[in-house]
N, CA and C atoms as a LAMMPS dump frame, in Angstrom:
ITEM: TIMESTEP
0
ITEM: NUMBER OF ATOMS
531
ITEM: BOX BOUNDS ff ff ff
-5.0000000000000000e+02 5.0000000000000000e+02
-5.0000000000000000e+02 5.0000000000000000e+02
-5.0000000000000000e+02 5.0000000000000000e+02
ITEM: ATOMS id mol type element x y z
1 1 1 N -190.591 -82.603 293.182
2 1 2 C -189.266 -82.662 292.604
3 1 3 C -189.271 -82.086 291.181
4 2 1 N -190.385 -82.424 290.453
5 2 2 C -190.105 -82.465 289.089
6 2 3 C -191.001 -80.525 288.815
7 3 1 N -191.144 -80.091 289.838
8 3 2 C -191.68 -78.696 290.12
9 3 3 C -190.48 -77.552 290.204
10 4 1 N -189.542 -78.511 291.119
11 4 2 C -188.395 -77.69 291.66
12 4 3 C -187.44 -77.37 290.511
13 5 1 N -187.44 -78.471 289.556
14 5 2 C -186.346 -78.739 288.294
15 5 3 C -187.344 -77.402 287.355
16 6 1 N -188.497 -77.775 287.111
17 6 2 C -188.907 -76.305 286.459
18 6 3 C -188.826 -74.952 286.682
19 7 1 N -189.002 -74.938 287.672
20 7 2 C -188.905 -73.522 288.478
21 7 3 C -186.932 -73.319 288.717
22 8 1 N -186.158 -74.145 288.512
23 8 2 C -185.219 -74.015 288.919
24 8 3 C -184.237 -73.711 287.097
25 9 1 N -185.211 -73.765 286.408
26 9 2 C -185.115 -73.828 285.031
27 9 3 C -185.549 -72.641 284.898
28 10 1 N -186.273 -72.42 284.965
29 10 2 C -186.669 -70.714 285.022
30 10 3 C -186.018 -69.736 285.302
31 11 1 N -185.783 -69.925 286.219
32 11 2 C -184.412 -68.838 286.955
33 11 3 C -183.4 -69.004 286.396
34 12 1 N -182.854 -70.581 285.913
35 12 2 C -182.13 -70.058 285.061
36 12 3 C -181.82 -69.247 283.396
37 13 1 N -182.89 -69.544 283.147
38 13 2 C -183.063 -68.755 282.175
39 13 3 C -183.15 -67.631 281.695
40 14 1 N -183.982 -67.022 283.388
41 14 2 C -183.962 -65.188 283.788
42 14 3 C -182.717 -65.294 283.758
43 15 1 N -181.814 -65.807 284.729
44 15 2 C -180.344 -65.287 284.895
45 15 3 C -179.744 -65.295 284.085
46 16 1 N -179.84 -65.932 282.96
47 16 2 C -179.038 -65.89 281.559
48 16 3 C -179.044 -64.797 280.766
49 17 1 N -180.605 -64.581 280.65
50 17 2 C -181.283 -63.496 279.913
51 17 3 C -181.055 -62.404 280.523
52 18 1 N -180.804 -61.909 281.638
53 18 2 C -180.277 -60.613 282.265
54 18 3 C -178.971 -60.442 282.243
55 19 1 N -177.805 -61.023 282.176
56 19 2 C -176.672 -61.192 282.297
57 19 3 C -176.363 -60.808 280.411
58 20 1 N -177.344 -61.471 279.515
59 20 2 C -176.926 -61.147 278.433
60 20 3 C -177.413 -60.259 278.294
61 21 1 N -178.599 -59.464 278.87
62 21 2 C -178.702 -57.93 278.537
63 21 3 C -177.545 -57.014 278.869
64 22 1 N -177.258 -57.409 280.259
65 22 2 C -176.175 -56.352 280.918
66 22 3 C -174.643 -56.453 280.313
67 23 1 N -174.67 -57.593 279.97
68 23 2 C -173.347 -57.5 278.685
69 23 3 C -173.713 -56.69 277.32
70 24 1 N -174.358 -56.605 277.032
71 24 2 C -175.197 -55.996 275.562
72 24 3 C -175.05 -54.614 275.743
73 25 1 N -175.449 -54.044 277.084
74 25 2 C -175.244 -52.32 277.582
75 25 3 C -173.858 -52.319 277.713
76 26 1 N -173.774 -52.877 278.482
77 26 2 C -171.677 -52.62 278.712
78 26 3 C -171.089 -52.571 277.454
79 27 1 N -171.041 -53.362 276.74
80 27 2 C -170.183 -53.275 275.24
81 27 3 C -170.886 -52.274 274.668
82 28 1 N -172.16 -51.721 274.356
83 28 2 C -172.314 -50.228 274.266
84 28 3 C -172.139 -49.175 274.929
85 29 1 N -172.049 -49.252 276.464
86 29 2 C -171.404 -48.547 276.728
87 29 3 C -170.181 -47.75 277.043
88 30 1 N -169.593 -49.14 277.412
89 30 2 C -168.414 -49.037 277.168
90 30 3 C -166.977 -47.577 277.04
91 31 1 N -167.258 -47.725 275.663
92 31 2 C -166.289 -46.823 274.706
93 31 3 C -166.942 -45.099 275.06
94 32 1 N -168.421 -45.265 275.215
95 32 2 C -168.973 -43.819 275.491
96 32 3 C -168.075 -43.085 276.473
97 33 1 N -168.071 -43.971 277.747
98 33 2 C -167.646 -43.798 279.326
99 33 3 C -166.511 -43.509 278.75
100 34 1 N -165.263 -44.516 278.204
101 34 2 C -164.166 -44.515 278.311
102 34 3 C -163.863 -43.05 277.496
103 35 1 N -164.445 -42.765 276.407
104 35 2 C -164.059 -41.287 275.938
105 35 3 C -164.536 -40.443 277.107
106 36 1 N -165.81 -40.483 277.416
107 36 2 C -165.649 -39.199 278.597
108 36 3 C -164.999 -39.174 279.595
109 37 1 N -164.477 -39.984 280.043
110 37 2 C -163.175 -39.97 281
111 37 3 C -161.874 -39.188 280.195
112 38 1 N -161.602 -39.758 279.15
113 38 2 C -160.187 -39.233 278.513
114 38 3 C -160.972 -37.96 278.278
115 39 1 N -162.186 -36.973 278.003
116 39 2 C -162.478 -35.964 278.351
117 39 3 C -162.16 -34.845 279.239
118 40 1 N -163.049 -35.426 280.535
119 40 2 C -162.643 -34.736 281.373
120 40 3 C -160.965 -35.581 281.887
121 41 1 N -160.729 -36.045 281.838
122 41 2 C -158.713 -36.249 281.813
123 41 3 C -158.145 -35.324 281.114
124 42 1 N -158.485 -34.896 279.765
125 42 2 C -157.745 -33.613 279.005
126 42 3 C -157.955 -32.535 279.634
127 43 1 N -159.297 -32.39 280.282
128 43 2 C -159.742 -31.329 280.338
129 43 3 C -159.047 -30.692 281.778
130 44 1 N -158.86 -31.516 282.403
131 44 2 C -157.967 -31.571 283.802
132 44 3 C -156.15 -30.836 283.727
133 45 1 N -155.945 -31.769 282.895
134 45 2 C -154.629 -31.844 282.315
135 45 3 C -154.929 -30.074 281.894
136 46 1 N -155.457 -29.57 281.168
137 46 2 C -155.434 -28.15 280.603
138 46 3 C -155.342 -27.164 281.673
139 47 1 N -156.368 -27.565 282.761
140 47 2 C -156.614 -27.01 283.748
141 47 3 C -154.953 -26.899 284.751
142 48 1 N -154.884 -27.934 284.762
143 48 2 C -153.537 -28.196 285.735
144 48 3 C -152.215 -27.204 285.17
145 49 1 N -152.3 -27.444 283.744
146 49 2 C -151.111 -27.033 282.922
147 49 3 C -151.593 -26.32 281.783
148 50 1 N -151.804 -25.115 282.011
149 50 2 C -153.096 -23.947 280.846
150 50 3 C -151.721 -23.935 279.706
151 51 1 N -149.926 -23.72 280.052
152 51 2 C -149.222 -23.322 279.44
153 51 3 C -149.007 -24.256 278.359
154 52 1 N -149.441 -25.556 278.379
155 52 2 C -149.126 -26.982 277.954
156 52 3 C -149.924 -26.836 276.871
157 53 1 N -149.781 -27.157 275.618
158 53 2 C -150.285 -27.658 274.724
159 53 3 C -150.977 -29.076 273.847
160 54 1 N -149.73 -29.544 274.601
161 54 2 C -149.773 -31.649 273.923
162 54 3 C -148.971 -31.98 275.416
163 55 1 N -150.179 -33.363 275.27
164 55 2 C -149.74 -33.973 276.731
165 55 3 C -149.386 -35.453 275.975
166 56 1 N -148.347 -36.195 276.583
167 56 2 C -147.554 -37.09 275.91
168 56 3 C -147.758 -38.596 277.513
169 57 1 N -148.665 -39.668 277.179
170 57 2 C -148.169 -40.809 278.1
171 57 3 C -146.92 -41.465 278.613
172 58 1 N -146.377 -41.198 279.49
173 58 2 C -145.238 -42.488 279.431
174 58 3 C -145.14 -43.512 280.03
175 59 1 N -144.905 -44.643 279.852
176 59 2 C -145.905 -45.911 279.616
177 59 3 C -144.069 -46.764 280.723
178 60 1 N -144.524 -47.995 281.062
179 60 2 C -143.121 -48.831 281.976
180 60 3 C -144.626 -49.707 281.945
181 61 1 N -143.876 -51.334 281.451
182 61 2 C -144.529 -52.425 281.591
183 61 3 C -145.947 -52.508 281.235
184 62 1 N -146.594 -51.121 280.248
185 62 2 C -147.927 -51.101 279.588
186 62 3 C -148.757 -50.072 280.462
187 63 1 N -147.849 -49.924 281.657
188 63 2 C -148.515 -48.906 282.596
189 63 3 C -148.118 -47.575 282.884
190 64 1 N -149.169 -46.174 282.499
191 64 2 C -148.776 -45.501 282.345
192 64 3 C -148.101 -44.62 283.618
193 65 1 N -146.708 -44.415 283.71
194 65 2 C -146.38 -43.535 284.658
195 65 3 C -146.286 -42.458 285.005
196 66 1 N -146.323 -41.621 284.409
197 66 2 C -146.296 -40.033 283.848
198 66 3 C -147.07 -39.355 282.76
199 67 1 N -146.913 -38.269 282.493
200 67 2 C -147.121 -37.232 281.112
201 67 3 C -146.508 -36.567 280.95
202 68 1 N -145.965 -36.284 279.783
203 68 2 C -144.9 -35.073 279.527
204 68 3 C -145.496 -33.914 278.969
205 69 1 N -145.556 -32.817 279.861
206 69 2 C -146.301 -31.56 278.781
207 69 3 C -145.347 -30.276 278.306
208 70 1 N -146.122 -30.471 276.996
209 70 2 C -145.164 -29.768 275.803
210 70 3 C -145.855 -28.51 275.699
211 71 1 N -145.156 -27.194 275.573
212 71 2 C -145.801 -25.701 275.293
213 71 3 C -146.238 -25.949 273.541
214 72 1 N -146.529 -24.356 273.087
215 72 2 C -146.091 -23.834 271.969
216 72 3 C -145.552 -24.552 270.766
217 73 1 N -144.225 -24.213 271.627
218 73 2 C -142.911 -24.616 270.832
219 73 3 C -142.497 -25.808 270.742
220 74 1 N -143.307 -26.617 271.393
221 74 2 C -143.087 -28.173 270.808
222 74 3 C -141.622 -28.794 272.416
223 75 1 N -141.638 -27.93 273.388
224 75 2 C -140.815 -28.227 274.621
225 75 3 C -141.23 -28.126 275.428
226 76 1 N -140.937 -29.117 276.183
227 76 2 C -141.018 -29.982 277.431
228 76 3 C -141.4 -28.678 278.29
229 77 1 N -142.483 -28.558 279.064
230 77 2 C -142.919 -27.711 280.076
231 77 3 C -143.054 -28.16 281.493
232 78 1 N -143.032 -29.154 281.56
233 78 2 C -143.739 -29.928 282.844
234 78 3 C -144.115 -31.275 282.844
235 79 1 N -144.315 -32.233 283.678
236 79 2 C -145.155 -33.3 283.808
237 79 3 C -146.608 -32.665 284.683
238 80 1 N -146.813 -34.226 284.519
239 80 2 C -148.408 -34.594 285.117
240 80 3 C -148.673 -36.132 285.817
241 81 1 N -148.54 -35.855 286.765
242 81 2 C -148.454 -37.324 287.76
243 81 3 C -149.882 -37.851 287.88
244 82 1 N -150.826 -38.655 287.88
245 82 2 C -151.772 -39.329 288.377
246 82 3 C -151.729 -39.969 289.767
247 83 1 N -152.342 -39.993 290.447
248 83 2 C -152.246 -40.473 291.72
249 83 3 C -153.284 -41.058 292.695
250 84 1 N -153.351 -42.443 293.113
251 84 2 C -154.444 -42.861 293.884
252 84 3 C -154.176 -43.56 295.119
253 85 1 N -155.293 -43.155 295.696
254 85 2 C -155.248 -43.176 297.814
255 85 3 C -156.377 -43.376 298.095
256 86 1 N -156.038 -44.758 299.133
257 86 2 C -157.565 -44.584 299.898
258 86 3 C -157.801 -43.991 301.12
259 87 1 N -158.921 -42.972 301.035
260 87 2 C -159.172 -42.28 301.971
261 87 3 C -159.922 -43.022 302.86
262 88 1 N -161.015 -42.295 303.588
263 88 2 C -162.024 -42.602 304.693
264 88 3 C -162.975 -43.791 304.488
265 89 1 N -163.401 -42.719 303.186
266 89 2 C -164.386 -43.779 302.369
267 89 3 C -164.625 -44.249 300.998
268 90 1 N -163.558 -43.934 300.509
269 90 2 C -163.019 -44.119 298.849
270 90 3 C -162.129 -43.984 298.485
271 91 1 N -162.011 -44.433 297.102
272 91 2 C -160.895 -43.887 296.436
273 91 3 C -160.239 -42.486 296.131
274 92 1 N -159.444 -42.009 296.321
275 92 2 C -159.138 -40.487 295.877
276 92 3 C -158.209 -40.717 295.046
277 93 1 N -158.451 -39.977 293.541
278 93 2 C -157.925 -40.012 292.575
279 93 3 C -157.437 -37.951 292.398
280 94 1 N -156.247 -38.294 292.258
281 94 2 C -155.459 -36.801 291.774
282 94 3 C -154.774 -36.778 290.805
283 95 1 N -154.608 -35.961 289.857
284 95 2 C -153.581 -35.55 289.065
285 95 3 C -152.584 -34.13 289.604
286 96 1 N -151.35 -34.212 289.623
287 96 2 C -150.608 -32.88 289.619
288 96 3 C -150.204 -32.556 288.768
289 97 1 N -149.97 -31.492 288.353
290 97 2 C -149.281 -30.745 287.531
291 97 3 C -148.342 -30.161 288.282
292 98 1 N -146.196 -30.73 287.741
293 98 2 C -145.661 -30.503 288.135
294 98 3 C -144.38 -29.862 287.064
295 99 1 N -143.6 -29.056 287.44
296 99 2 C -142.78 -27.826 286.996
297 99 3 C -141.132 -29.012 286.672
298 100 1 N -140.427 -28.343 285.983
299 100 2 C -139.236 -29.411 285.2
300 100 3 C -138.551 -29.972 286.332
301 101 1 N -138.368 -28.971 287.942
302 101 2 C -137.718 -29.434 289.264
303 101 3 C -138.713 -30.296 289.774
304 102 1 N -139.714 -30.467 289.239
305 102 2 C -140.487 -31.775 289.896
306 102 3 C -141.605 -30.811 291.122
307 103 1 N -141.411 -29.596 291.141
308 103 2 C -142.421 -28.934 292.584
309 103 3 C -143.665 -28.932 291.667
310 104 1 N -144.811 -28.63 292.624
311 104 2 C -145.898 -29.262 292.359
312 104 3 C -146.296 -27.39 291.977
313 105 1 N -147.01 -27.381 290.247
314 105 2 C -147.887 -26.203 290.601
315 105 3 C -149.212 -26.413 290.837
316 106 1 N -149.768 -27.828 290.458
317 106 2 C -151.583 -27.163 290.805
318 106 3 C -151.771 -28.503 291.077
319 107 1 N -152.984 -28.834 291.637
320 107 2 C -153.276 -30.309 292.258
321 107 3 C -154.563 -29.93 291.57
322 108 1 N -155.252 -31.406 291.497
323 108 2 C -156.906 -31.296 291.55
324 108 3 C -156.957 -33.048 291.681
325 109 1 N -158.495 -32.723 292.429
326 109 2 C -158.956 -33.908 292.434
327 109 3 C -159.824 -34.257 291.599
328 110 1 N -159.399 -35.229 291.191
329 110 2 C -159.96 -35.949 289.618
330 110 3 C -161.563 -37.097 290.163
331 111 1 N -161.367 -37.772 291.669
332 111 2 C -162.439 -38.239 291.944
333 111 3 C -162.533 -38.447 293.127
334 112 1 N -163.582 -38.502 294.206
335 112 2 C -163.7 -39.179 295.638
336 112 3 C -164.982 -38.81 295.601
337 113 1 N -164.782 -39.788 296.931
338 113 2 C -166.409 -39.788 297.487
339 113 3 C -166.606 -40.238 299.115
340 114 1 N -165.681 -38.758 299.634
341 114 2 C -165.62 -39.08 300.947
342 114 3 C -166.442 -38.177 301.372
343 115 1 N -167.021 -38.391 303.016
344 115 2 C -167.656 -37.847 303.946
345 115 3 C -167.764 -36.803 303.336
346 116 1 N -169.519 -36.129 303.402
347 116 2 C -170.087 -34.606 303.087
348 116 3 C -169.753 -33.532 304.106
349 117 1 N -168.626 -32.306 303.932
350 117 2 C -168.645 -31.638 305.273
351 117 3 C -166.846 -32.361 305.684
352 118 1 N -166.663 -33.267 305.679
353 118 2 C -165.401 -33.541 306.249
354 118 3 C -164.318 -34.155 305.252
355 119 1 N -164.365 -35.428 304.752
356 119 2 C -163.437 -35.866 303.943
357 119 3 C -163.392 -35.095 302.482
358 120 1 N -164.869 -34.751 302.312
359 120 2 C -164.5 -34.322 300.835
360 120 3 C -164.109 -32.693 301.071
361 121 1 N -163.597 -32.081 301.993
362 121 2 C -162.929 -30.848 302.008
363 121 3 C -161.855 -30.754 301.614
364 122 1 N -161.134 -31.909 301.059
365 122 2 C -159.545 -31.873 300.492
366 122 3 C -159.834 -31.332 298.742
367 123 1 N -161.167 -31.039 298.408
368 123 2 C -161.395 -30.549 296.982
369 123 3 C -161.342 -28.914 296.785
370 124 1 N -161.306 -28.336 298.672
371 124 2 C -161.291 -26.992 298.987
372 124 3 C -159.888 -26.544 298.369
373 125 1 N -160.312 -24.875 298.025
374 125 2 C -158.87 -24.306 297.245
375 125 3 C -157.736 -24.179 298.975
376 126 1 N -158.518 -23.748 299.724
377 126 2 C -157.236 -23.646 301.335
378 126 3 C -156.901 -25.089 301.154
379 127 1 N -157.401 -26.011 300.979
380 127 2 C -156.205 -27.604 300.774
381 127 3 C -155.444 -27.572 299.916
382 128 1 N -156.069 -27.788 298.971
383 128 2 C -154.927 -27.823 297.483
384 128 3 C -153.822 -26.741 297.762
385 129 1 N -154.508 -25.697 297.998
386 129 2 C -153.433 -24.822 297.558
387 129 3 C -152.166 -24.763 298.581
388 130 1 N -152.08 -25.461 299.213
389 130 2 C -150.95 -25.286 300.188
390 130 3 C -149.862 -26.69 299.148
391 131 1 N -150.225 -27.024 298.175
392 131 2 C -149.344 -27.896 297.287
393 131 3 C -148.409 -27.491 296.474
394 132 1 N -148.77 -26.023 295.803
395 132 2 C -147.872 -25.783 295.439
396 132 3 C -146.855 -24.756 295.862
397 133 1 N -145.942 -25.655 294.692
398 133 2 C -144.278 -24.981 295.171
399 133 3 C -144.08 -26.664 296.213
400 134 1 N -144.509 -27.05 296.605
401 134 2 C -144.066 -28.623 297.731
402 134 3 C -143.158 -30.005 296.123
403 135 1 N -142.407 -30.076 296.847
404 135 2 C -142.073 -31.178 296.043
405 135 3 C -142.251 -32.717 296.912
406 136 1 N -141.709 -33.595 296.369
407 136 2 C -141.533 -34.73 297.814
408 136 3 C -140.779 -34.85 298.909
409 137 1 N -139.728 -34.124 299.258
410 137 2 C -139.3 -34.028 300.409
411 137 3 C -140.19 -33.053 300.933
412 138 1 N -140.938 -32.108 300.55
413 138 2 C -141.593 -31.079 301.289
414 138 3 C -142.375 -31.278 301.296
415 139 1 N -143.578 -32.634 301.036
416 139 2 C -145.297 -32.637 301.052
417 139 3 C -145.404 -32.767 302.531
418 140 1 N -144.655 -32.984 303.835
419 140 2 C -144.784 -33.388 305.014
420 140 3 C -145.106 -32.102 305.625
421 141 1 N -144.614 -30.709 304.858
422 141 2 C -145.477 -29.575 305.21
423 141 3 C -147.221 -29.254 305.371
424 142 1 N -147.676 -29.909 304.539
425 142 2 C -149.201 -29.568 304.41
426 142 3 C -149.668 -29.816 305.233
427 143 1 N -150.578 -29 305.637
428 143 2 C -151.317 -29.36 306.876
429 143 3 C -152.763 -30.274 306.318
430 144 1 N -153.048 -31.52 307.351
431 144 2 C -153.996 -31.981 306.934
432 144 3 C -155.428 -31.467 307.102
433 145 1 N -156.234 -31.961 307.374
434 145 2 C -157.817 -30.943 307.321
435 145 3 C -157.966 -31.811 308.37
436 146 1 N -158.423 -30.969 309.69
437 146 2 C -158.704 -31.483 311.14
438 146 3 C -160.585 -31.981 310.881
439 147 1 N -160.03 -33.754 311.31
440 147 2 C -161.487 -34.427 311.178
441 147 3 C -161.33 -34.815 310.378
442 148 1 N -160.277 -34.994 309.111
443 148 2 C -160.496 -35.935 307.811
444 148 3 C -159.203 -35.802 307.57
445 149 1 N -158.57 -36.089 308.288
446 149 2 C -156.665 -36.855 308.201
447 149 3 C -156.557 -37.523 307.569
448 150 1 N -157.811 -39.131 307.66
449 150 2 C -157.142 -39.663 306.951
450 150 3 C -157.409 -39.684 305.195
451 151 1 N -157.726 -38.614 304.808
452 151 2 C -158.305 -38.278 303.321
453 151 3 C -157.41 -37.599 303.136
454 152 1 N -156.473 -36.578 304.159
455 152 2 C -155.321 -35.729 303.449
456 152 3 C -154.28 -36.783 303.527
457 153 1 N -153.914 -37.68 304.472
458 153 2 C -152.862 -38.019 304.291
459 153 3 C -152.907 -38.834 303.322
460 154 1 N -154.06 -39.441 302.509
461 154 2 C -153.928 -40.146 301.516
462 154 3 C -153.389 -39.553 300.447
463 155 1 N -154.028 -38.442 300.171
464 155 2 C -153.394 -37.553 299.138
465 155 3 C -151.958 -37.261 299.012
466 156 1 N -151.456 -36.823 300.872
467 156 2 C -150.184 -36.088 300.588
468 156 3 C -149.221 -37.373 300.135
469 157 1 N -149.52 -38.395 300.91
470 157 2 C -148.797 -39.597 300.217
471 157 3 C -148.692 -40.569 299.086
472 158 1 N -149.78 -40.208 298.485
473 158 2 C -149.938 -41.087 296.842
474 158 3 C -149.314 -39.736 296.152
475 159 1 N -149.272 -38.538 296.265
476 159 2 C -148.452 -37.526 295.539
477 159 3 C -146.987 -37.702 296.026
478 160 1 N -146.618 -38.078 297.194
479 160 2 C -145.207 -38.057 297.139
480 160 3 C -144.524 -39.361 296.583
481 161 1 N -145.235 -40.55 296.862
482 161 2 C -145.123 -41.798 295.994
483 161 3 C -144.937 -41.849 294.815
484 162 1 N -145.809 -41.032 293.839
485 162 2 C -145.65 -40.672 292.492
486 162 3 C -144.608 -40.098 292.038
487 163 1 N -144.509 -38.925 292.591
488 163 2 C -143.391 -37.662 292.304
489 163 3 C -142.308 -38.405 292.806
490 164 1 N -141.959 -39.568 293.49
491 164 2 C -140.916 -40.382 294.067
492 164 3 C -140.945 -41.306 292.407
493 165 1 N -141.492 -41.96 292.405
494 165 2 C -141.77 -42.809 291.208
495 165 3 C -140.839 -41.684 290.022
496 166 1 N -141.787 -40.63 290.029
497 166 2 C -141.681 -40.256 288.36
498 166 3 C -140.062 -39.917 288.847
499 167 1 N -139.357 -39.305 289.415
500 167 2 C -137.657 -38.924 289.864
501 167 3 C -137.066 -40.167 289.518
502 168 1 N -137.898 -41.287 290.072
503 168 2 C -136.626 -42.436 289.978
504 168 3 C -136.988 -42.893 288.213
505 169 1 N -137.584 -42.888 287.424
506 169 2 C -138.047 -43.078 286.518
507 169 3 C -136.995 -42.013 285.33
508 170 1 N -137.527 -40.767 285.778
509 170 2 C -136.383 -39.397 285.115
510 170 3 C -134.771 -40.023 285.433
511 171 1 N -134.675 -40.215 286.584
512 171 2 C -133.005 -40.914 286.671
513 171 3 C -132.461 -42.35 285.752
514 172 1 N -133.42 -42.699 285.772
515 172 2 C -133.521 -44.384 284.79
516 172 3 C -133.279 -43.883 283.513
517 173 1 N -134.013 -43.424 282.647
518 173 2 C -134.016 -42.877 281.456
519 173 3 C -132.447 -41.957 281.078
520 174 1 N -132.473 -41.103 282.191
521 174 2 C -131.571 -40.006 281.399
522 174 3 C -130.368 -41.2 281.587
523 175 1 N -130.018 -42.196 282.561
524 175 2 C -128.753 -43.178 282.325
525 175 3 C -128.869 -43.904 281.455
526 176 1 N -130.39 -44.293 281.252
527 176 2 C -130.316 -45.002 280.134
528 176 3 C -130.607 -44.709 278.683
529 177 1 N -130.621 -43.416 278.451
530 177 2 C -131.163 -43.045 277.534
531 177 3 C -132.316 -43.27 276.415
């Protein structure tokens, strides 16, 4: 008994002592990660929208719903939708870059980690590129990628969800000013 209480003391002590290491890395790491994400996030955003200069959050209940991207001249060029779906075998994370009528000019996928050979073919330019010019009544055009349906239809539908979102959002605002 009085073996089990030691040994059972022990472990807890490892478990303490590892738990406070792995908190010790996280709070250093932390902030590293979180800038290289808003990294490659800018760097996306540039990509999506080369004409854009300053990309602007817009935020409903602390959560961001949109981006507004500004040229040059300091005017409104476009948004930038974020968008997430679960595919086959993960998450699929997209951003669009979309034109002042809301049609989509460039898609990219920002993250997944589906099937090698099948799900992750929605990162191919013949996928994406059948996005633009589609708005949300028209994403039901795209053809999905035969053998990994359900990775396109995640996509085509967290983009029309969004671009549904950001419209009803643009209608809210301009009534409400």
């Amino acid at each position: 008994m009085r073996e089990m209480l030691k040994y059972g003391l022990i472990l807890g002590f490892i478990c303490f002592l590892s738990s406070s290491v792995l908190a010790i890395v996280n709070n250093v790491t932390e902030p590293k990660i979180r800038q290289q994400k808003e990294k490659e996030e800018s760097s996306a955003f540039n990509e999506l929208m080369p004409e854009s200069l300053r990309f602007e959050a817009r935020y409903r209940d602390e959560k961001i719903i949109y981006f507004t991207a500004f040229d040059n001249n300091n005017k409104l060029s476009g948004f930038i939708v974020k968008a997430k779906a679960k595919g086959y075998s993960s998450d699929i994370e997209t951003a669009a870059g979309l034109a002042l009528n809301l049609e989509i000019r460039s898609l990219k996928i920002l993250s997944q980690d589906e099937t090698p050979g099948l799900g992750n073919r929605i990162t191919e330019a013949s996928f994406l590129g059948q996005f633009q010019g589609k708005n949300a009544d028209t994403l039901n055009d795209v053809q999905a990628i035969t053998g990994a349906s359900i990775s396109s239809r995640g996509v085509i539908n967290s983009l029309r969800d969004k671009i549904q979102e950001l419209k009803e959002q643009l209608l809210f605002e301009a009534n409400h000013g």
